[in-house]
C-alpha positions, 0 to 999 in steps of 0.5 A: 737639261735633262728631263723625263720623258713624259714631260718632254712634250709640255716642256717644249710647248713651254719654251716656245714662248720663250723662244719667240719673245727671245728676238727682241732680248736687250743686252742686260747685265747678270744677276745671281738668282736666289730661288732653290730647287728642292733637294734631290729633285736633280738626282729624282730626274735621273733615276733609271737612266743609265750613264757611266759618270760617277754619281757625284760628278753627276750631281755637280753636273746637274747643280751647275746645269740648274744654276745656269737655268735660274740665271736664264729665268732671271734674264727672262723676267728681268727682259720682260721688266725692260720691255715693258718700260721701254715701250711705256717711255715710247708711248709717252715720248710719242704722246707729249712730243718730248726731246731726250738730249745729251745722247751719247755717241759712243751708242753708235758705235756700240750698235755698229758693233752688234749689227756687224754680223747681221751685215755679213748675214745679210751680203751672203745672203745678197750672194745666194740669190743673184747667182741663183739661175735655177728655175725654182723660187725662193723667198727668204723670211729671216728678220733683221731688227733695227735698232732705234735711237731716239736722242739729239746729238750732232758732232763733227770730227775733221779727218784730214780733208775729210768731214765725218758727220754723224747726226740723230735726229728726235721727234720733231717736225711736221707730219706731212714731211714723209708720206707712203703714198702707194705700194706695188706688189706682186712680186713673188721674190725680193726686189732687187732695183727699181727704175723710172721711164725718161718717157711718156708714159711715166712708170715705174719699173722692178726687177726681181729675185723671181726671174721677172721685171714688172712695169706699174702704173704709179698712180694706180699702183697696178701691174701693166706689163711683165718682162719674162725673158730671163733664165735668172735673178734679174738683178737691175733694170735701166730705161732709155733715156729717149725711148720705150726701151728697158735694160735688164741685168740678170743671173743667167750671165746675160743682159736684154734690150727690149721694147715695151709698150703699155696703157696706163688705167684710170688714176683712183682718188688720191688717199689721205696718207700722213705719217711723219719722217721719225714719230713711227715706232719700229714695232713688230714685223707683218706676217709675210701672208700680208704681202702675198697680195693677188699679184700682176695677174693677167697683163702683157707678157714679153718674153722675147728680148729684142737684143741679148748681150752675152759677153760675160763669164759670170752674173750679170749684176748692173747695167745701164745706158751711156748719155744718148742711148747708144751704148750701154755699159755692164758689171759682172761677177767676173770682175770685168765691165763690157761696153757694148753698141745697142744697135749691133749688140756687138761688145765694144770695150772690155773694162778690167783692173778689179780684184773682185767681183762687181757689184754696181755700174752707174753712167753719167747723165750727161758725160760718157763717165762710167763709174763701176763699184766691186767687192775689193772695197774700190770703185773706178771712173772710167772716162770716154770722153776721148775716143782714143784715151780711156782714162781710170782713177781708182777711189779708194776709201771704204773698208768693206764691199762698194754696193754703190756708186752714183753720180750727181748733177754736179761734178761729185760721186756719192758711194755707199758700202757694206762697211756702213759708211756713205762717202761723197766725193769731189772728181777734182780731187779724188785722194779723199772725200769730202763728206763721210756719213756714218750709220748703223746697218750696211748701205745698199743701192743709193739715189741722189734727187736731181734738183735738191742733191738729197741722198736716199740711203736704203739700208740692210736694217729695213730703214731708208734714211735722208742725208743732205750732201754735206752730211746732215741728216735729214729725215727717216722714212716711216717704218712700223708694223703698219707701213714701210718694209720689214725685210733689207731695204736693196734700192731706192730712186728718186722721181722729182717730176712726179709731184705725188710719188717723188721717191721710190725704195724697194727691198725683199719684202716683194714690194716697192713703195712710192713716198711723198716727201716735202722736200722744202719743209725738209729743207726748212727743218735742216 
């Protein structure tokens, strides 16, 4: 709208206030404002401007522009009304221990709808950074909200042979359930994977936008040793199964093998942390200066691989061992996935028949199955178990990118999608799954725990999520301004042995975060 230019100044400052309480505006209903300007105010605005409009087409002009600004102001107030409310009802739903019945389902759906476009946001955002093999470094700051749900509904819909399970879960249940017991930081970019050691010492392992991997002490919570090697976005990271050596995916189209060998400091006293799975309110966002923390500081630094393997035409985005550790397989933009031998580096297989490009690898624990996820909505089982047959099946059930897909201890495959659907699959019968999960913000790298089959879904919405594989959902990890991430949540892995942190997530908040989960009291509220 126009307005004099000495104003100009104090009408800006004025709107800021507006703009930041704009990010978090609810969907409301239009109402017609009844308060009036005093005449000729519009006409007084503009008096000694030029414009070759005829005054009383201009004078339309300013009586519409008005109309829509006392629509706009009615909004704002209206907005405040309900924020407050809602953040009364939160206060006193948190404080008496309440259970708000008779959701509705069709909200999911309603939610799906208006975070579609946060999820395209967020995949060409995933894009940018994993192709990015340039030295400089850059983070991103944008916010995803996440919408909150706090009603009990469960229903089931049978597709074919396939169950559709969708759960909302209320605040119920002990808050010892889902503890943040340490985070990791020191990462100057976002996290892209994390992985544990199969070895003595147990560590923890990130890989990073910011061209680096780092290993922690997951007790002490501090950096031991840097991996500098890559050119790039380093995009995955994979232990040995037997020995202290790490697999790193990266951007500069190559994947490294190296050794490391590190000394683990001192444990501090354990903290009392407690903090249940769903009574944490999704409150506002920590600046990024919290984060900034001092970082690894001066620790060992390895910048020399002990193999490089190059092969591929386009980045590198996943890679991990064969059983045994004697091979190791990769995935890449260039649509292909390579087999290679670790101790001549030399390229064994070629694998190929994805339209687009790669997106996750993951090798069974103890069959030579690969499993390799791509962005034409597919992932493929590649079997190498005869050496003279290498059979494919191609899973077809998802809409939009396979982010990934892993195996269990059993004979399932659990995938995850940007379409926002996590899908488990039986390999005695891949024409449909046999469990669909539906949520509400894009699915990114999944871990299922070993002993108790829980799914770990890491989401764009910076939630984490617990599913059992039947569909159920379990638990929702802890988010507020306090604890838990505060931008897109990229992985998760599962630790069952540690009996401290059993469950790690990462995201491009730069940090990792090591939760304890009662698993059986998860299990008993089920």
């Amino acid at each position: 709208m126009p307005v004099e230019s000495g104003s100009s100044s104090s009408a800006s400052a004025a709107r800021h206030p507006k703009q930041k309480r704009k990010a978090h505006s609810l969907s409301i209903r239009r109402t017609n404002s009844t308060e009036e300007r005093p005449p000729g105010m519009h006409r007084d605005m503009l008096e000694g401007q030029d414009s070759k409009l005829p005054l009383s087409l201009r004078n339309n002009l300013l009586d519409l522009f008005g109309q829509i600004e006392r629509e706009f102001e009615n909004l704002y107030i209206e907005n405040l009304e309900l924020r407050r409310e809602i953040d009364s009802l939160n206060e006193r739903l948190t404080g008496d221990g309440q259970i708000l019945e008779g959701g509705d389902p069709n909200k999911g759906a309603l939610k799906a709808k208006a975070s579609h476009s946060t999820s395209q946001l967020s995949q060409k955002l995933k894009t940018t950074y994993k192709a990015s093999t340039s030295k400089c470094l850059c983070t991103f700051h944008g916010k995803v909200g996440a919408p909150r749900g706090f009603s009990v509904a469960t229903w089931e819909l049978l597709c074919g042979d396939s169950w559709i399970v969708s759960s909302f879960k209320a605040t119920t249940g002990s808050r010892a359930i889902c503890q943040l017991l340490k985070e990791y930081v020191g990462h100057r970019d976002g996290i892209w994977d994390l992985g544990i050691t199969r070895t003595q010492p147990v560590v923890l392992g990130t890989a990073s936008a910011d061209h680096s991997a780092l290993l922690w002490s997951i007790e002490t919570g501090k950096c031991v040793l840097r991996y500098a090697g890559h050119a790039g976005s380093v995009n995955s990271i994979k232990f040995h199964p037997t020995e202290q050596m790490a697999l790193t995916a990266s951007g500069d189209q190559t994947a490294h093998i190296w050794r490391y060998m590190v000394q683990l400091p001192a444990p501090p006293p354990q903290p009392d942390a407690t903090a249940s799975c769903d009574d944490d309110p999704d409150l506002s966002d920590r600046e990024d200066g919290d984060l900034d923390g001092e970082g690894p500081g001066e620790v060992p630094t390895i910048r020399v691989a002990t193999a490089t393997l190059k092969s591929h035409q386009g980045v590198v985005i996943a890679a991990d061992w064969l059983v045994g550790g004697r091979q190791v397989v990769t995935a890449s933009w260039d649509r292909a996935a390579n087999l290679y031998e670790v101790e001549t580096s030399e390229l064994v297989h070629t694998l190929t028949g994805h339209d687009q490009e790669l997106t996750h690898c993951c090798t069974h624990p103890s069959q030579r199955l690969v499993v390799t996820s791509s962005r034409d909505t597919t992932f493929r089982l590649w079997d190498f178990r005869d050496p003279s047959i290498h059979s494919v099946n191609v899973f077809q059930g998802h809409t939009d990118t396979v982010t990934s897909a892993v195996f269990t201890v059993g004979d399932n495959v659990v995938s995850g999608s940007d379409d926002r659907t996590v899908k488990v699959w039986d390999l005695k019968n891949m024409r449909s799954p046999i469990a669909t999960i539906r949520t509400d913000s894009a699915v990114n790298r999944l871990s299922v725990s070993t002993n108790q089959r829980i799914i770990a879904l890491p989401h764009d919405n910076r939630q984490v999520r617990l599913f059992d594989m039947n569909g159920v959902r379990l638990a929702r990890l802890p988010r507020s301004n306090r604890m838990g991430h505060r931008r897109m949540v990229c992985c998760s892995a599962w630790n069952e042995e540690n009996q401290s942190c059993n469950l790690f997530t990462c995201g491009f908040d730069r940090q990792a975060i090591g939760w304890n989960i009662n698993i059986p009291a998860l299990l008993q509220e089920k």
